[in-house]
TIVONU-258419 format. One record per residue (C-alpha): x, y, z; residue number from 1; residue in one letter; chain. Coordinates in Angstrom, 3 decimals, decimal comma, always signed. Each point is the difference from the previous one (the first is absolute). Last residue first. Example, Ala and Ser with C-alpha at 12.3 -4.5 7.8 and 13.67 -1.06 7.14 Angstrom:
<recs>
{rec {+13,670 -1,060 +7,140} 2 's' 'A'}
{rec {-1,370 -3,440 +0,660} 1 'a' 'A'}
</recs>
This chain:
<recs>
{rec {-29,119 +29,024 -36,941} 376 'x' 'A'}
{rec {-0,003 -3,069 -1,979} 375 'x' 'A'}
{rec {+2,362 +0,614 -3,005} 374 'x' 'A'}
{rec {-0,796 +0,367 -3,465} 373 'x' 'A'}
{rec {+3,091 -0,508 -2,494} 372 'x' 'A'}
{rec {+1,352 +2,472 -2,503} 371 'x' 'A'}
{rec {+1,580 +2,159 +2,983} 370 'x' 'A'}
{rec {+2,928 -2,846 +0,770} 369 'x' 'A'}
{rec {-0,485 -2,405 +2,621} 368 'x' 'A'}
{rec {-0,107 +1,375 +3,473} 367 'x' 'A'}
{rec {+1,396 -0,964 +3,392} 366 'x' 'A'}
{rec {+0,231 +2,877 +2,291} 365 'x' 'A'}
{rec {-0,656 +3,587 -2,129} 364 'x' 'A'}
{rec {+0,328 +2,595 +2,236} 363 'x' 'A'}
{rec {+0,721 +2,168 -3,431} 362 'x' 'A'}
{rec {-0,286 -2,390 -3,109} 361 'x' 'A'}
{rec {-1,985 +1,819 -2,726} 360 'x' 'A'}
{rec {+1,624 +3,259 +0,717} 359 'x' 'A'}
{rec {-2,646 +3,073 +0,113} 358 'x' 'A'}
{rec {+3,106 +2,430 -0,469} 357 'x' 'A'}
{rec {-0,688 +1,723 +3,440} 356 'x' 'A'}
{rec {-1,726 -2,899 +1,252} 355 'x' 'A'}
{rec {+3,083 -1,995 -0,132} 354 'x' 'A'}
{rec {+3,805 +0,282 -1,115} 353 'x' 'A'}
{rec {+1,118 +4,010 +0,980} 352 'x' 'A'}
{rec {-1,034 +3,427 -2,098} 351 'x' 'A'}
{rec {+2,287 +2,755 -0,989} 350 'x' 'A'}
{rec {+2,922 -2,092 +0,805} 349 'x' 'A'}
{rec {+3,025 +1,656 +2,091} 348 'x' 'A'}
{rec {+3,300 -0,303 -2,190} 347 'x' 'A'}
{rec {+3,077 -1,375 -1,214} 346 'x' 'A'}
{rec {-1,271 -3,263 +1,896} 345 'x' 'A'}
{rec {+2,147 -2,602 +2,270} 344 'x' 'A'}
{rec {-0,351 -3,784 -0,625} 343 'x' 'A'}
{rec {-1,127 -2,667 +1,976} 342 'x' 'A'}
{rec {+0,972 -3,608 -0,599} 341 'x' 'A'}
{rec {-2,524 -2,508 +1,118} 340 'x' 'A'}
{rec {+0,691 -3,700 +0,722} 339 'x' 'A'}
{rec {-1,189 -3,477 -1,126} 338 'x' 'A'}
{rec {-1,284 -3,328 +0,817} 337 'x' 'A'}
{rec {+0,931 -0,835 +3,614} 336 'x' 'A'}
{rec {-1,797 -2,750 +0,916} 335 'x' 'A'}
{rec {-2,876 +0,949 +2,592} 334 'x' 'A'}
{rec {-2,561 -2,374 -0,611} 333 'x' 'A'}
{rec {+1,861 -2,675 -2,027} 332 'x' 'A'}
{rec {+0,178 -0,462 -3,644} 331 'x' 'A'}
{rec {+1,807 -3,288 -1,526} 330 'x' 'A'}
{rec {+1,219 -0,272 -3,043} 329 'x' 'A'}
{rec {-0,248 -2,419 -3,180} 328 'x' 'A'}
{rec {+2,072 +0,500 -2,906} 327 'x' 'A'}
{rec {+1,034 +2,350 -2,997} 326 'x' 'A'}
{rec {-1,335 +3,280 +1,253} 325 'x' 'A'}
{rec {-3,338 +0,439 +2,421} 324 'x' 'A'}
{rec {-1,380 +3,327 -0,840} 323 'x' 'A'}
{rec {-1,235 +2,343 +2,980} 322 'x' 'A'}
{rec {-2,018 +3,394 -0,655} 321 'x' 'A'}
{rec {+0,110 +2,078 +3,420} 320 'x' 'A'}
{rec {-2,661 +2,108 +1,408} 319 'x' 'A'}
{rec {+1,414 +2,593 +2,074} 318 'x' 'A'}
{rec {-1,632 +0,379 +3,781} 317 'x' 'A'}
{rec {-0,334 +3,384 +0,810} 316 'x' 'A'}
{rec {+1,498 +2,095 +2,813} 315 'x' 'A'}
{rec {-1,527 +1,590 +3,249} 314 'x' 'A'}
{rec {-2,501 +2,495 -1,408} 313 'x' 'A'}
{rec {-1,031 +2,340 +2,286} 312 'x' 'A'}
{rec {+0,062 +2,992 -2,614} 311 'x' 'A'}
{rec {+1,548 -1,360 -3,446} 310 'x' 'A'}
{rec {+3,479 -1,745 +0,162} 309 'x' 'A'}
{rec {-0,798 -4,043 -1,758} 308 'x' 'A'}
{rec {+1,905 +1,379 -3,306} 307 'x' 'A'}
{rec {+0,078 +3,447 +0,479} 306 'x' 'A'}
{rec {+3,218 +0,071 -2,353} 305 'x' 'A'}
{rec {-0,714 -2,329 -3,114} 304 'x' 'A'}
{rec {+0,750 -3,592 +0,049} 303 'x' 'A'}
{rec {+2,140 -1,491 -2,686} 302 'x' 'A'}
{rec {+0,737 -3,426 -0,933} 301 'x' 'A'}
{rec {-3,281 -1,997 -1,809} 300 'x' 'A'}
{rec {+1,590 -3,133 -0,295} 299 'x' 'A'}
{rec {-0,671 -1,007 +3,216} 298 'x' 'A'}
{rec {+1,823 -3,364 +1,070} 297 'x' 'A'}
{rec {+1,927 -2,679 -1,960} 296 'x' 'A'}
{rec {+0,374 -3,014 +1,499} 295 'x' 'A'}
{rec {+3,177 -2,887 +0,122} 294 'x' 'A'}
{rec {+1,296 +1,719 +3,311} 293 'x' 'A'}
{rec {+0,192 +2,511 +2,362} 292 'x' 'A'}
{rec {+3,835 +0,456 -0,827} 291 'x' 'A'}
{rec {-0,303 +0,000 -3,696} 290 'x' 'A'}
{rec {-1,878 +3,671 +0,231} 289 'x' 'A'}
{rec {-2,621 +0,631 -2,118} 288 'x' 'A'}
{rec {-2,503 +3,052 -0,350} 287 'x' 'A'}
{rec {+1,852 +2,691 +2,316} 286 'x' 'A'}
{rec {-2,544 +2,105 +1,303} 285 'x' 'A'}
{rec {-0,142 +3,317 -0,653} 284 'x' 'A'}
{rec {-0,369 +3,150 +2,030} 283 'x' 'A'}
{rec {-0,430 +4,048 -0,363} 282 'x' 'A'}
{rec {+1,170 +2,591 +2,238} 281 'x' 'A'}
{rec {-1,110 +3,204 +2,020} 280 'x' 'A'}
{rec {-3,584 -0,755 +0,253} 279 'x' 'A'}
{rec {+0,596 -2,942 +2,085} 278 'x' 'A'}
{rec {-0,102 -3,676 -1,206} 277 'x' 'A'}
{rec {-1,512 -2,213 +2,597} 276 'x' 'A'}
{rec {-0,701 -3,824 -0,004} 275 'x' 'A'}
{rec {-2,321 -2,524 +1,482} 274 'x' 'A'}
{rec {+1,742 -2,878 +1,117} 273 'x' 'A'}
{rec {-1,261 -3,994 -1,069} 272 'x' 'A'}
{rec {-0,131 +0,939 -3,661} 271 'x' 'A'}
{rec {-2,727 -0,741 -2,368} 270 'x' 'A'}
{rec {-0,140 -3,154 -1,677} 269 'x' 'A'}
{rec {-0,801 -0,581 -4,244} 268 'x' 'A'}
{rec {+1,101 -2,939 -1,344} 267 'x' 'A'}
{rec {+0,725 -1,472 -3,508} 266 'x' 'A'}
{rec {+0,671 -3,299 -0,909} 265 'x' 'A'}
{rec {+2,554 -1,118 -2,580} 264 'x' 'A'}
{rec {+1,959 -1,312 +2,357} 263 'x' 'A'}
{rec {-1,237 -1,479 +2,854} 262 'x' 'A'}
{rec {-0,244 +1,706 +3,385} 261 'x' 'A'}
{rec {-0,306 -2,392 +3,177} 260 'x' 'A'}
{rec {-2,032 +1,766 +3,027} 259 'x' 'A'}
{rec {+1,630 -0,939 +3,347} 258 'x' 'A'}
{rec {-2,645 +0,407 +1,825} 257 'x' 'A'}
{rec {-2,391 +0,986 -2,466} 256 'x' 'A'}
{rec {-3,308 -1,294 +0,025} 255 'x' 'A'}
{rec {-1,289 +1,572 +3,454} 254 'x' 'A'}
{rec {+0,874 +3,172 -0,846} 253 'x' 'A'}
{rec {-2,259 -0,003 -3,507} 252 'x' 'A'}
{rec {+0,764 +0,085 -3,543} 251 'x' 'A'}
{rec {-2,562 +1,369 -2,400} 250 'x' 'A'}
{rec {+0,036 -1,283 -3,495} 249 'x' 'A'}
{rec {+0,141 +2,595 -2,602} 248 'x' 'A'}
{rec {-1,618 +0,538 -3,163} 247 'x' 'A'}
{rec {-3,310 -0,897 -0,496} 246 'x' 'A'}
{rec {-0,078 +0,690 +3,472} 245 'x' 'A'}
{rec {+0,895 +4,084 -0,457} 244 'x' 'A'}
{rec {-3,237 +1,479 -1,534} 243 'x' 'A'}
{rec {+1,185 +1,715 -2,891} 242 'x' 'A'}
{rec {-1,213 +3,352 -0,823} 241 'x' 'A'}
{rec {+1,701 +1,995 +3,361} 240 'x' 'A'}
{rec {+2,026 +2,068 -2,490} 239 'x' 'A'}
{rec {-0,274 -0,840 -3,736} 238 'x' 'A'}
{rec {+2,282 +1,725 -2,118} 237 'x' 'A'}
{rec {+2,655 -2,441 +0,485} 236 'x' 'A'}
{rec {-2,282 -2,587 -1,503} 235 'x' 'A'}
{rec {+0,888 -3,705 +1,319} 234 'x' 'A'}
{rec {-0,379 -2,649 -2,186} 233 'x' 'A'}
{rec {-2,332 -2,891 +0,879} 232 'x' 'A'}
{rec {+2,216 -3,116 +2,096} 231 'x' 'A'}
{rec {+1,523 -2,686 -0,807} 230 'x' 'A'}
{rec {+2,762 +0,178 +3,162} 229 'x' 'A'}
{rec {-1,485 +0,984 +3,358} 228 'x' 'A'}
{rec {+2,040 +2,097 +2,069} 227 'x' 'A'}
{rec {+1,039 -0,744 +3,879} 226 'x' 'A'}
{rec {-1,318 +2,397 +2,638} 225 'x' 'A'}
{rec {+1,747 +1,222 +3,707} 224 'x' 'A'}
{rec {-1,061 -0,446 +3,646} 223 'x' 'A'}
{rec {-3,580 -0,328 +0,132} 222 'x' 'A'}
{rec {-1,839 -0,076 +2,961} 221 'x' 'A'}
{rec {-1,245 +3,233 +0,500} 220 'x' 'A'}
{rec {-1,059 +1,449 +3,104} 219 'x' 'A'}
{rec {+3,248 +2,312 +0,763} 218 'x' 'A'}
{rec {+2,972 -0,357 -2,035} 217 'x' 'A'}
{rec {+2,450 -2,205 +1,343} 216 'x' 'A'}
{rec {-0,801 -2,808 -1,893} 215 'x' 'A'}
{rec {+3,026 -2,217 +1,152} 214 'x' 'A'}
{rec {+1,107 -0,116 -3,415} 213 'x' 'A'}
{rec {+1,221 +3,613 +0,039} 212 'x' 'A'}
{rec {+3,744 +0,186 -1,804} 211 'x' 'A'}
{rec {+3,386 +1,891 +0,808} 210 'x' 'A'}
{rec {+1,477 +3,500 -0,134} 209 'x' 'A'}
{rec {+3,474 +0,973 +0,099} 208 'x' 'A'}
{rec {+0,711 +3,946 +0,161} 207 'x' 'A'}
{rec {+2,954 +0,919 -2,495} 206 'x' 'A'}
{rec {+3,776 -1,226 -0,256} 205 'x' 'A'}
{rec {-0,385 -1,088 +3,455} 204 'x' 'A'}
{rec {-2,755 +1,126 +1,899} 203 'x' 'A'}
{rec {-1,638 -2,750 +2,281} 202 'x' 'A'}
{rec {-2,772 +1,506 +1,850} 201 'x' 'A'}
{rec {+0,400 -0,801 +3,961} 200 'x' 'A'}
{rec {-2,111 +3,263 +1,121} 199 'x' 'A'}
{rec {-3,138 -1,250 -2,218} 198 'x' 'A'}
{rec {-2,208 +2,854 +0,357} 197 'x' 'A'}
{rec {-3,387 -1,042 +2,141} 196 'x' 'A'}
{rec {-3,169 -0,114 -2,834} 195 'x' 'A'}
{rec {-0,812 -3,282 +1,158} 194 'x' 'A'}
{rec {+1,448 -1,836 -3,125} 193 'x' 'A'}
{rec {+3,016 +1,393 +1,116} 192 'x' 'A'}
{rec {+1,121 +3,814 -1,481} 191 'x' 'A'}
{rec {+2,832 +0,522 -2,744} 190 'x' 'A'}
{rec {+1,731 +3,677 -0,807} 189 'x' 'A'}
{rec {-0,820 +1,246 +3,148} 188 'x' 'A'}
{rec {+0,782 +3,855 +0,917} 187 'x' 'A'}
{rec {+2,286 +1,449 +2,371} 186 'x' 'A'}
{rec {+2,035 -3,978 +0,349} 185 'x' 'A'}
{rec {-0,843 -0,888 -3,275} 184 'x' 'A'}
{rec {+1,507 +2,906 -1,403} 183 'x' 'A'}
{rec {+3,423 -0,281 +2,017} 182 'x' 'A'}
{rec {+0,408 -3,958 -1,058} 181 'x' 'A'}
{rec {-0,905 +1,442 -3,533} 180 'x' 'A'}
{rec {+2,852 +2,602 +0,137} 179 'x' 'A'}
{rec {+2,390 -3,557 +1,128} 178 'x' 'A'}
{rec {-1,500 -2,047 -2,913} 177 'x' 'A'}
{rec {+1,045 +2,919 -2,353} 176 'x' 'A'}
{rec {-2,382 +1,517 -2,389} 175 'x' 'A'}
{rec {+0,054 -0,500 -3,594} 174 'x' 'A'}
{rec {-0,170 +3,401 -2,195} 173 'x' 'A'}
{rec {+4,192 +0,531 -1,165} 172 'x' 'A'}
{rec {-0,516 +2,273 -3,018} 171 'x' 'A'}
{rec {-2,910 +0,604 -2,190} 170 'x' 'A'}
{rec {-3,244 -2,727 -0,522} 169 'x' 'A'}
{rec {-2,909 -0,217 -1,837} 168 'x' 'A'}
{rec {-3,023 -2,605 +0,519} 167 'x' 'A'}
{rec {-1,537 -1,497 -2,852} 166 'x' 'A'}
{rec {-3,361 -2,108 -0,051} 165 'x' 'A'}
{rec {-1,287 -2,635 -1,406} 164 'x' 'A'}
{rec {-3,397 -1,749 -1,430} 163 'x' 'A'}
{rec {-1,550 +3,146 -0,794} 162 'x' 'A'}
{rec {-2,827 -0,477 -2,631} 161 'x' 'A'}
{rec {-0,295 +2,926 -2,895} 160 'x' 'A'}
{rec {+0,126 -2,605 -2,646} 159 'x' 'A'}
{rec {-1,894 -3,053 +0,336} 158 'x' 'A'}
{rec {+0,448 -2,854 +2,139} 157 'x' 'A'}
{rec {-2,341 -3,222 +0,299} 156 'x' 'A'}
{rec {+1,844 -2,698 +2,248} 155 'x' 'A'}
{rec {+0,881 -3,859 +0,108} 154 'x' 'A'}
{rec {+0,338 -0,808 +3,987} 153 'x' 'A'}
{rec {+3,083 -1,858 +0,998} 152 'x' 'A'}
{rec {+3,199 +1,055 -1,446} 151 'x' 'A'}
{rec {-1,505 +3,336 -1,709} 150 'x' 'A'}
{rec {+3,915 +1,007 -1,626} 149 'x' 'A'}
{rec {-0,098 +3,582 -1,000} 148 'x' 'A'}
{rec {+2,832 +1,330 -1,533} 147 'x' 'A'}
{rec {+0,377 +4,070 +0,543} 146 'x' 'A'}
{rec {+1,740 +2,855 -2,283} 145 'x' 'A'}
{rec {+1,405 +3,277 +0,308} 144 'x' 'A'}
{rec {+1,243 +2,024 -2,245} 143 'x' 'A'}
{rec {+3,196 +2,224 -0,348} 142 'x' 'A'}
{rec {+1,907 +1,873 +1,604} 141 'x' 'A'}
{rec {+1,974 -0,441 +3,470} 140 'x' 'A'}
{rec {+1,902 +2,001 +1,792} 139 'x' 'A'}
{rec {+0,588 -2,518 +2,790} 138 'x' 'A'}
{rec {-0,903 -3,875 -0,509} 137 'x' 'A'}
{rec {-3,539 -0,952 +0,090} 136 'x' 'A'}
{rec {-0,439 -3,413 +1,330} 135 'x' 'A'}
{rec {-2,752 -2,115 +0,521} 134 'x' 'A'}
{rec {+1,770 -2,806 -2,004} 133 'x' 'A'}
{rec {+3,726 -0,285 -0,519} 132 'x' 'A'}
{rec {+2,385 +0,433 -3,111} 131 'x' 'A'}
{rec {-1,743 +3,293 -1,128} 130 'x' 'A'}
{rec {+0,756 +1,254 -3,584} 129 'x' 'A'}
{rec {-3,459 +1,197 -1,093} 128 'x' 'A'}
{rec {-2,002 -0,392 +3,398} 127 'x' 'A'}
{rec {-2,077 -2,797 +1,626} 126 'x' 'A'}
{rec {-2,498 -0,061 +3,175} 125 'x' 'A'}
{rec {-1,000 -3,391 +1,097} 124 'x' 'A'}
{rec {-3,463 -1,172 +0,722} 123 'x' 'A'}
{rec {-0,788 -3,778 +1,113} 122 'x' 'A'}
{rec {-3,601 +0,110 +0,581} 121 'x' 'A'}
{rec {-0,792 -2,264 +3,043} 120 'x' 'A'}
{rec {-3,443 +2,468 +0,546} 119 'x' 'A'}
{rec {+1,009 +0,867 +2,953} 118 'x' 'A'}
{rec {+3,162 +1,176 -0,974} 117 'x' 'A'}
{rec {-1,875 +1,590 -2,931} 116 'x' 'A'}
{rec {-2,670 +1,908 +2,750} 115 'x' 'A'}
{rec {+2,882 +1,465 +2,032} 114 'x' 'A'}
{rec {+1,646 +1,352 -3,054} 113 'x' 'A'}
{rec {+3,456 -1,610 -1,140} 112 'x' 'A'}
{rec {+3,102 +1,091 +0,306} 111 'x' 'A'}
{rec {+2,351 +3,070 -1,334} 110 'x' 'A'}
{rec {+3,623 +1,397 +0,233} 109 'x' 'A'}
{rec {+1,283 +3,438 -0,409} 108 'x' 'A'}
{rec {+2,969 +2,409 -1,165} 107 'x' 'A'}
{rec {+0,774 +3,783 +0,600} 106 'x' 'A'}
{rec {+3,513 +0,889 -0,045} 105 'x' 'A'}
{rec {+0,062 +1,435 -3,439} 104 'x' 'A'}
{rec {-3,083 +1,420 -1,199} 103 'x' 'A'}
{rec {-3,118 -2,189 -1,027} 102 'x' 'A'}
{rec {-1,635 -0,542 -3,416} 101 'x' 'A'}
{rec {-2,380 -2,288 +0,852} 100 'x' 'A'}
{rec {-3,161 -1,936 -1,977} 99 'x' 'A'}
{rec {-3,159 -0,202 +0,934} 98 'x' 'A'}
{rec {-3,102 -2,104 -1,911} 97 'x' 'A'}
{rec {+1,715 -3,341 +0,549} 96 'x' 'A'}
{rec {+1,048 -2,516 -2,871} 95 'x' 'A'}
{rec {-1,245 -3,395 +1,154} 94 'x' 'A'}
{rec {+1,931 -3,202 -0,801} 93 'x' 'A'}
{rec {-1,962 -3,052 +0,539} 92 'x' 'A'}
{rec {+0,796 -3,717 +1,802} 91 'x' 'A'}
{rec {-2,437 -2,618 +0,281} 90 'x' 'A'}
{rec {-0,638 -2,427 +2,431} 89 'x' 'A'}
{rec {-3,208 +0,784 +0,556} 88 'x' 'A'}
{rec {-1,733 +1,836 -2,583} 87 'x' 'A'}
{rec {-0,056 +4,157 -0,399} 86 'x' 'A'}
{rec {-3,359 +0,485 -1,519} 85 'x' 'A'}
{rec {-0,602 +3,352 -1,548} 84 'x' 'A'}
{rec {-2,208 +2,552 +0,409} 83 'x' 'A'}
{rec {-0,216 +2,915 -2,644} 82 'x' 'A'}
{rec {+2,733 +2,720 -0,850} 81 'x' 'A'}
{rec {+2,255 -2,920 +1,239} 80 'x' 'A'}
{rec {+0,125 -0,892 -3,898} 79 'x' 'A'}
{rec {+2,431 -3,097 +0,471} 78 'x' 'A'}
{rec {+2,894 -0,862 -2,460} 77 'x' 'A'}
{rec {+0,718 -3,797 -0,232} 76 'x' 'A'}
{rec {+3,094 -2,582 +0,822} 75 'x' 'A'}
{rec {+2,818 +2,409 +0,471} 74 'x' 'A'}
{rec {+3,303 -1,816 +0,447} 73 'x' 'A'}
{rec {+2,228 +1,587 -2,814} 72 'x' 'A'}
{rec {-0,795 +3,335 +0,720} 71 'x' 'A'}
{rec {+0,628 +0,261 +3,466} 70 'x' 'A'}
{rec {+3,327 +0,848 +0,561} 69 'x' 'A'}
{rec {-0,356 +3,167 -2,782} 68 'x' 'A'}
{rec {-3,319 +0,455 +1,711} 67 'x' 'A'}
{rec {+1,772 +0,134 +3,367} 66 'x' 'A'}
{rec {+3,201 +2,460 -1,151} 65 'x' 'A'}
{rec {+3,172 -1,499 +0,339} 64 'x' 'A'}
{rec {+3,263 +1,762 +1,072} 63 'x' 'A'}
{rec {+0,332 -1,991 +3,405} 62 'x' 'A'}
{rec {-2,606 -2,693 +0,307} 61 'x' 'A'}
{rec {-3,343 -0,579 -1,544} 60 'x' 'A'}
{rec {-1,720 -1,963 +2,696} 59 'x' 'A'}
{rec {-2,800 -2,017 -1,686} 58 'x' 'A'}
{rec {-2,479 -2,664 +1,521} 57 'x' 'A'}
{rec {-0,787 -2,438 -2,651} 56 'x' 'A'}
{rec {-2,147 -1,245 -2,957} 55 'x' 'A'}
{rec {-1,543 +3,676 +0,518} 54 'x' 'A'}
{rec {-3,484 +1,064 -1,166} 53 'x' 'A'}
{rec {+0,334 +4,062 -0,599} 52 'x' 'A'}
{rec {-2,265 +2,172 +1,669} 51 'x' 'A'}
{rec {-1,271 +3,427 -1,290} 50 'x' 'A'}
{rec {-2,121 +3,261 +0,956} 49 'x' 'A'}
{rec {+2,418 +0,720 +2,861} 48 'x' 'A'}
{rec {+0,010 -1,374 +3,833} 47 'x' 'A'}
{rec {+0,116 +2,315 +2,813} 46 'x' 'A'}
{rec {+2,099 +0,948 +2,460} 45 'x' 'A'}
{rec {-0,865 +1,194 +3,442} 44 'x' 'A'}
{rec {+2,643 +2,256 +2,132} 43 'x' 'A'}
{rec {+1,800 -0,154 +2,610} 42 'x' 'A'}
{rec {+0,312 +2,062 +3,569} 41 'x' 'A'}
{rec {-3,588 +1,476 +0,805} 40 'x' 'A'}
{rec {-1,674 -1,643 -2,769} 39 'x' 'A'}
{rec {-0,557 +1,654 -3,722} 38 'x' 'A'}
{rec {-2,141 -1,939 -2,566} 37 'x' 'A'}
{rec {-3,291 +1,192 +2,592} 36 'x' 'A'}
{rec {-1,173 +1,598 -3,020} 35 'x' 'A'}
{rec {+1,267 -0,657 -2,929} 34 'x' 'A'}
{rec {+2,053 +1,288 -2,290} 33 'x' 'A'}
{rec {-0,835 +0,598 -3,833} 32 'x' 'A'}
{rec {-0,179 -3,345 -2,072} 31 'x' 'A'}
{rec {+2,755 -1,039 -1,642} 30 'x' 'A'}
{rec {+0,716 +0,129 -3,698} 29 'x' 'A'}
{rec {+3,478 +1,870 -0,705} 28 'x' 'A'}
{rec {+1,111 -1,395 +3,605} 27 'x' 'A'}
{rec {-0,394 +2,393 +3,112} 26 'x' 'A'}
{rec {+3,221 +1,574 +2,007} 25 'x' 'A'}
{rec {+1,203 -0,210 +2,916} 24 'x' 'A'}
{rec {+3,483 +2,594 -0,020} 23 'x' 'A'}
{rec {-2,467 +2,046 -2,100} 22 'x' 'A'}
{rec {+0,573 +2,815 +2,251} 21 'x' 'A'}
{rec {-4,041 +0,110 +1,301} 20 'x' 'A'}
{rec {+0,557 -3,692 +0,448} 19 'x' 'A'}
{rec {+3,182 -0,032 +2,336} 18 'x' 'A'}
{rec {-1,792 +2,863 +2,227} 17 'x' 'A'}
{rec {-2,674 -2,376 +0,606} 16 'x' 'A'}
{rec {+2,095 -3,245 +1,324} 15 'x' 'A'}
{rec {+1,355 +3,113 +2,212} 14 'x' 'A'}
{rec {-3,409 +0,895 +1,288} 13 'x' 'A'}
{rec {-0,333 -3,652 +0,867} 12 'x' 'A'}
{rec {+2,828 -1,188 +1,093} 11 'x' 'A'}
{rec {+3,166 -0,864 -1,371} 10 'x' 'A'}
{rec {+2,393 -2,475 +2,361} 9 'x' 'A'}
{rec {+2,903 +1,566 +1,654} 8 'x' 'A'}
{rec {+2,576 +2,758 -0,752} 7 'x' 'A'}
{rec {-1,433 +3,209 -0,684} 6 'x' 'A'}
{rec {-1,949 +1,164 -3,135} 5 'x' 'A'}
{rec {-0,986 +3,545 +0,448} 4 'x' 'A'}
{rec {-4,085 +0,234 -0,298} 3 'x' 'A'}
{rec {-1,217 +2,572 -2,683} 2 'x' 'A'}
{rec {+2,596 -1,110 -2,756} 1 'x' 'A'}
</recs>
């Protein structure tokens, strides 16, 4: 390999070195790489030329392969070699065009793409044998799948569309709250609406974050959208096509004080900090924790380093994707509603999240996902 492995999260060069030794390798029918495929600590995975109709979500468990657990609850085969429509509700199996090979010691977990969080696709990575989602256990071999669950808009998908990503990992890679106490303090890892760094950031078990419904953003109004059910199906391929209120309903600072979340709903609120990953580590944010509530927030995990760090930048707000479970809650500006954990690299990227990699998202504020026009 070009780039020694160290301990720490894979970056870019590194992600590269693992596909020139066949450690990632390409399906019998995928399509070549892609550009852009490669970000500066995971990389994009794409879906195969077929999708299988599930009566069910599968997890195959120890020993099993998926297809084997699959078999007896596929509805329909899909030719993904041409759209498709992925229906509400429903739940299909994806073979992926990569598959891994990896060395001993080396393991990885996925999420989500920004633009599936957004879109409320529920996307889970699954391997032969695995007995939890969005997790590749070390040394694997094998293929790699994905079920796609569109819970709120129905969806055309063909093959060659990344709805995930994966992220590799060796050794020990989280960093403690007491080295992050020492970062924030030479460089801020979360800045005040104002752009001042936040000196009394909670960090326990990762940097807590909470929500904007005060509409701290300046000169707009709105504080956060709710999703329209019965609506056209959304093409992945098309970015900015859809003109967002057909929908999304806006909601506005004076409307939500508390703001009541029902379930089935879908939100989407941006963060009341504006956050900071340096080029030396990575971040995710932990999508559900019992202790903030009966939500779930951001399914789309991992931010890459440079996240909110270009020249004079002083943090970015993240967008977050909020799901109301079983019952009624209650949002209020400010609630706590998740927390970062930052992770060390094996590496310096080549390139950094933003202009370099012409991300969809950088300085974003509150945006829906790229398929939808937004007012500049």
């Amino acid at each position: 390999m070009t780039g020694e492995v160290q301990q720490g999260v894979l970056v870019d060069f590194q992600l590269k070195d693992l596909i020139a030794t066949g450690e990632i390798s390409l399906a019998p029918d995928a399509a070549d790489w892609t550009e852009g495929q490669v970000q500066p600590a995971s990389l994009d995975l794409r879906l195969g030329t077929k999708a299988y109709r599930l009566q069910a979500t599968v997890l195959p468990g120890q020993g099993v392969e998926v297809m084997q657990r699959a078999e007896s609850l596929i509805m329909g085969e899909m030719d993904l070699t041409q759209p498709q429509l992925l229906e509400r509700g429903g739940v299909y199996l994806v073979p992926l065009m990569e598959t891994l090979s990896l060395h001993k010691g080396l393991a990885a977990t996925a999420s989500p793409k920004s633009s599936t969080g957004r879109l409320d696709i529920f996307v889970r990575l699954v391997t032969d044998g695995c007995t939890t989602y969005d997790t590749v256990v070390h040394g694997y071999k094998g293929q790699l799948f994905v079920e796609v669950c569109p819970l709120t808009f129905p969806i055309l998908a063909r093959a060659g569309d990344r709805l995930n990503q994966i992220r590799f990992r060796r050794g020990d890679v989280r960093v403690s709250d007491a080295d992050m106490v020492l970062r924030h303090e030479e460089t801020p890892l979360i800045y005040l609406e104002d752009g001042t760094p936040m000196r009394d950031a909670k960090m326990e078990q990762g940097l807590w974050t909470s929500i904007d419904l005060g509409g701290s953003l300046p000169g707009n109004p709105v504080v956060g959208y709710k999703a329209k059910y019965h609506t056209q199906p959304v093409d992945l391929a098309r970015v900015g096509g859809y003109g967002w209120e057909k929908f999304w309903e806006p909601i506005y600072k004076n409307d939500c004080a508390p703001l009541i979340l029902y379930p089935e709903s879908f939100y989407i609120f941006a963060s009341r900090e504006r956050i900071c990953v340096p080029p030396d580590v990575s971040a995710e944010l932990v999508a559900y924790d019992t202790r903030i509530g009966e939500i779930r927030v951001h399914y789309a995990g991992f931010f890459d380093p440079g996240f909110g760090f270009s020249a004079g930048a002083k943090g970015t707000t993240a967008v977050l994707e909020v799901r109301a479970h079983d019952v009624p809650c209650v949002l209020e500006h400010g609630q706590v509603i998740g927390r970062f954990v930052y992770e060390k690299l094996a590496g310096t990227p080549e390139k950094l999240y933003g202009a370099e990699i012409a991300s969809n998202y950088a300085g974003q504020g509150l945006k829906l996902a790229k398929q939808f026009l937004m007012e500049k």
